[in-house]
RONU-210417 format. One record per residue (C-alpha): residue in three letters; x, y, z. Coordinates in steps of 0.1 Angstrom, whole numbers, padded with zeros to 4 digits, always signed. Example, Ala and Ser with C-alpha at 12.3 -4.5 7.8 and 13.67 -1.06 7.14 Angstrom:
// RONU-210417
ALA+0123-0045+0078SER+0137-0011+0071
END
This chain:
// RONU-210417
UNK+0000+0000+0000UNK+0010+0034-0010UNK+0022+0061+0021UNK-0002+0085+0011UNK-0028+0059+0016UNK-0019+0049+0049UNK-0013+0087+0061UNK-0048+0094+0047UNK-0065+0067+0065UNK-0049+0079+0098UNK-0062+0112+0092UNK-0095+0100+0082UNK-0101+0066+0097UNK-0141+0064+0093UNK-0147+0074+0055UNK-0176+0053+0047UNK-0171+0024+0020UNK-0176+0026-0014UNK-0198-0005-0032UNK-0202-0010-0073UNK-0180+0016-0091UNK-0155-0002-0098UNK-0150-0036-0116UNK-0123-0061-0125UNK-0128-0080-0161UNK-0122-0121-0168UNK-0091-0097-0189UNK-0075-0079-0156UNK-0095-0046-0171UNK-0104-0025-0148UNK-0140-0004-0148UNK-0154+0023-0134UNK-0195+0022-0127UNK-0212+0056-0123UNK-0247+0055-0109UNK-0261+0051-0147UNK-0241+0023-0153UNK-0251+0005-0124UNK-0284+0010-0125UNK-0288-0007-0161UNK-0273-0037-0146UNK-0249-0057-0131UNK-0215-0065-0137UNK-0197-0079-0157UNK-0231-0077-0178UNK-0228-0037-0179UNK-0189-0030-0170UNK-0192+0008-0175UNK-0156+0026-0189UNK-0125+0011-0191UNK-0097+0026-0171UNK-0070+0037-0194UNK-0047+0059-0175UNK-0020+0038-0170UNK-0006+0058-0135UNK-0045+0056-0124UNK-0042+0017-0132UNK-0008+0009-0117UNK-0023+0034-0081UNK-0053+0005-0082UNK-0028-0022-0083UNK-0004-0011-0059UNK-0033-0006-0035UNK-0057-0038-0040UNK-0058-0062-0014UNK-0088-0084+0003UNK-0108-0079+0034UNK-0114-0105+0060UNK-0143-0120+0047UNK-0127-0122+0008UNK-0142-0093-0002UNK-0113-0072-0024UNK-0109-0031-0029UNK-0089-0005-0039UNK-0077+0015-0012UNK-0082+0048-0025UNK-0073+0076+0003UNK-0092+0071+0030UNK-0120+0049+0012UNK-0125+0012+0002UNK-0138+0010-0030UNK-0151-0026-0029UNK-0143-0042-0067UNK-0173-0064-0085UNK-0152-0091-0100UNK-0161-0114-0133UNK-0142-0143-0122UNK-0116-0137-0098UNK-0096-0114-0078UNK-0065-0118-0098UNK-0063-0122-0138UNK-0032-0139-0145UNK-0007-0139-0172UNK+0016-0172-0180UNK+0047-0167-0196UNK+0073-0198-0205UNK+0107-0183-0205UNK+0138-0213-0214UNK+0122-0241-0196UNK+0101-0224-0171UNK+0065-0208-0167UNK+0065-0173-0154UNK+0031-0163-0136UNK+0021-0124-0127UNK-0008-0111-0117UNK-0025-0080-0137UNK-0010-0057-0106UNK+0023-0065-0117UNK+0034-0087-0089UNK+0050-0122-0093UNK+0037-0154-0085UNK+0067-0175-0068UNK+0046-0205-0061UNK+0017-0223-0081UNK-0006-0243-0052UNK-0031-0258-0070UNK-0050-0257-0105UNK-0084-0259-0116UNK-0103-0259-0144UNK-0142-0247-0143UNK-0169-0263-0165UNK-0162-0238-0192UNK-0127-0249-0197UNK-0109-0215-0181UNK-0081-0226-0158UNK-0073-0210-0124UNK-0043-0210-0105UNK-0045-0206-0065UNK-0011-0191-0053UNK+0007-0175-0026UNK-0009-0142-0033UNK-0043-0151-0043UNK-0064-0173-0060UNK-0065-0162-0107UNK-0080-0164-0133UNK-0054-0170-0163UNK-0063-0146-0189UNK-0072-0162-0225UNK-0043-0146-0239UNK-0017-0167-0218UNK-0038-0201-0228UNK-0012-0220-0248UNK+0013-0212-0226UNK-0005-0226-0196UNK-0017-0250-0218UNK+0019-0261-0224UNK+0026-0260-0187UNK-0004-0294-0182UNK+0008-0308-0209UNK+0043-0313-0197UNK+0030-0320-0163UNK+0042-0291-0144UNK+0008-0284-0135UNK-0022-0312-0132UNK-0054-0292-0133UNK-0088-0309-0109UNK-0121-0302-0123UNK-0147-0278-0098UNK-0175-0257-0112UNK-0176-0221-0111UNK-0202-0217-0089UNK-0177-0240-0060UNK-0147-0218-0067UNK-0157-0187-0043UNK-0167-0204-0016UNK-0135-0228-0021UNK-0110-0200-0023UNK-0125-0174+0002UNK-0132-0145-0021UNK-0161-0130-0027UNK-0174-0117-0067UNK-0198-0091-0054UNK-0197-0076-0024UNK-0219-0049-0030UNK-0249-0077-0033UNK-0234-0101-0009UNK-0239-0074+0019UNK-0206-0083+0041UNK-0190-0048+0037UNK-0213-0019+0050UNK-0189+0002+0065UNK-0155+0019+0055UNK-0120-0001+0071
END
């Protein structure tokens, strides 16, 4: 987390939280939800703008992180702004460099261990690691792909529905209700 973040939320400990502006795509996009956007429906069905202001994106990433009950947000200042996620807290990108399989999340951080992987009734494939559990974005497919096939990684099957509960995080917490107040 950023200093300015953590000397704004000792100056302003009680800001109340923020639910529904902001989302995080199946592509490690993320959107910002105004009340118009929000109100024709929810996401990922109506994602509202895509952030392209690559400081603004990289401030969201340095600050994103989970709550206790799974729920994850973008410490902005003072405020939580809780994230509506399509499939998982973390969109991750594979990479094989010489005879290895480099893993980073869409934050920019690096994954140093691979726990577990699954693979959901659609066929997307998830990775649970030390910082989280992913989504591995389409664009990284063959080289995940690659990774099974040489048995560095030996996928289990779980529906989608399962994989929240599994993993502790939570895809909406604005309609779950588990974070009404600020941090």
């Amino acid at each position: 987390m950023d200093d300015i973040v953590r000397a704004a939320l000792k100056k302003w400990p009680r800001v109340p939280a923020c639910h529904g502006w902001l989302g995080l795509d199946a592509r490690g996009d993320w959107y910002m939800r105004d009340d118009r956007v929000q109100a024709a429906g929810p996401f990922p069905q109506v994602k509202g703008s895509r952030l392209l202001h690559q400081k603004l994106v990289e401030f969201i990433g340095r600050n994103y992180e989970a709550d206790a009950d799974g729920a994850w947000f973008f410490q902005n200042g003072p405020q939580r702004v809780y994230v509506e996620l399509e499939a998982a807290p973390l969109v991750l990108g594979v990479q094989r460099i010489a005879d290895d399989y480099r893993v980073q999340t869409h934050t920019g951080a690096d994954v140093a261990q691979v726990k577990s992987v699954w693979l959901d009734e659609l066929g997307r494939l998830f990775l649970d690691t030390e910082l989280g559990f992913g989504l591995v974005r389409s664009l990284d497919m063959d080289a995940a792909a690659d990774a099974v096939n040489e048995g560095r990684w030996a996928p289990a099957e779980r529906p989608f529905a399962e994989l929240p509960v599994s993993f502790g995080y939570v895809l909406s917490p604005q309609r779950s209700g588990l974070t009404r107040t600020g941090a």
